[in-house]
C-alpha positions in Angstrom: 13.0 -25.1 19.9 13.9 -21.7 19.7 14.8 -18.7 22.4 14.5 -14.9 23.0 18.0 -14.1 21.1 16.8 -16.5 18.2 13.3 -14.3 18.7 15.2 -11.4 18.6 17.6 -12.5 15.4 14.7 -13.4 13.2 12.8 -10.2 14.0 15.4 -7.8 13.8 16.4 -9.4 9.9 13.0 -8.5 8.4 13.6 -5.4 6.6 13.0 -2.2 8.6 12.4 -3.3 12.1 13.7 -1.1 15.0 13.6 -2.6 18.6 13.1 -0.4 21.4 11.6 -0.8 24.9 8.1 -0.6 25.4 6.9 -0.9 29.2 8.1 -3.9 30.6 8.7 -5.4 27.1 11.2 -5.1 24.0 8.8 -3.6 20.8 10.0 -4.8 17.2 7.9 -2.6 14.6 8.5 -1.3 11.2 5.5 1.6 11.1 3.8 0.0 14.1 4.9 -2.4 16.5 4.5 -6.2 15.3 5.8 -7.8 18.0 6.5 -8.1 22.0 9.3 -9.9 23.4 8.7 -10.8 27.3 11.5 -9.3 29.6 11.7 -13.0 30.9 12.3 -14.3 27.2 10.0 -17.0 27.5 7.4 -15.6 25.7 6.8 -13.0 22.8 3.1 -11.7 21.4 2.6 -11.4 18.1 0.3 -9.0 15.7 -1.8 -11.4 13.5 -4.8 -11.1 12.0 -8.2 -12.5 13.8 -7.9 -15.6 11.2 -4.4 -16.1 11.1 -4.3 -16.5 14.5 -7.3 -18.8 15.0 -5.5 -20.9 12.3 -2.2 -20.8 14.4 -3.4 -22.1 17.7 -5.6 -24.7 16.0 -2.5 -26.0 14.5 0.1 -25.6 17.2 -1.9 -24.9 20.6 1.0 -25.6 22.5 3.3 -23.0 20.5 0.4 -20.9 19.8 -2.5 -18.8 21.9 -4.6 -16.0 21.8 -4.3 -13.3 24.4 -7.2 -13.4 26.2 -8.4 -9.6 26.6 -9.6 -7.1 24.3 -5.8 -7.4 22.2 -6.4 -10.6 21.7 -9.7 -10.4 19.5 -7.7 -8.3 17.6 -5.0 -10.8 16.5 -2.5 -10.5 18.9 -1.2 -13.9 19.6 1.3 -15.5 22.3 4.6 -17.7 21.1 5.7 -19.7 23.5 9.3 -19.8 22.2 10.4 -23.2 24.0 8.1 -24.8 22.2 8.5 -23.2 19.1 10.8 -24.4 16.0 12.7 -22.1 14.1 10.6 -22.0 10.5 7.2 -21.7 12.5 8.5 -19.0 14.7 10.0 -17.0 11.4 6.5 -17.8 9.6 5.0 -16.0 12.1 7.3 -13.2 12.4 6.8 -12.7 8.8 3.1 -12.6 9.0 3.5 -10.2 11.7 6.0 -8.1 9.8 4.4 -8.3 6.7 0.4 -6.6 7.9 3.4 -3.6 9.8 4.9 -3.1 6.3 1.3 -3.1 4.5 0.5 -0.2 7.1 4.0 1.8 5.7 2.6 2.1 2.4 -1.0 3.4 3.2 
């Protein structure tokens, strides 16, 4: 089970990430933002794709679920860090990370 410094740790190691505040939330993003952590640290929200994300809470609906507004038909996806582990929360992160970075080299 994993928590909001471990969260923070993991994002903060994938290359180029800057945290900053971002309303009520801490932003991690490399060109854009990739990820939310909750100010409570019990949660963060995650940019996947549409796919990736329907894969993720079919596989892990108690660690996984999709936002359920307008940002979350567009990927963005809720972690519920207690009930994460560390590999599925980094796997995530990466995927995340990785569709910030692809945005960098457009």
């Amino acid at each position: 089970m994993t928590n909001s410094s471990e969260f923070r740790a993991i994002a903060l190691s994938l290359a180029g990430t800057t945290e900053a505040p971002h309303f009520d939330r801490h932003a991690f993003k490399v060109v854009r933002i990739y990820a939310t952590l909750a100010a409570d640290g019990v949660s963060a929200n995650l940019k996947l794709t549409p796919d990736e994300q329907e894969f993720k809470t079919m596989m892990a609906p108690e660690v996984f679920h999709r936002i359920d507004n307008a940002w979350g038909r567009q990927g963005w996806t809720t972690v519920e860090l207690d009930r994460a582990d560390e590999a599925e929360l980094r796997a995530a992160l990466e995927m995340a990370h990785a569709h910030a970075v692809a945005k960098r080299a457009r």
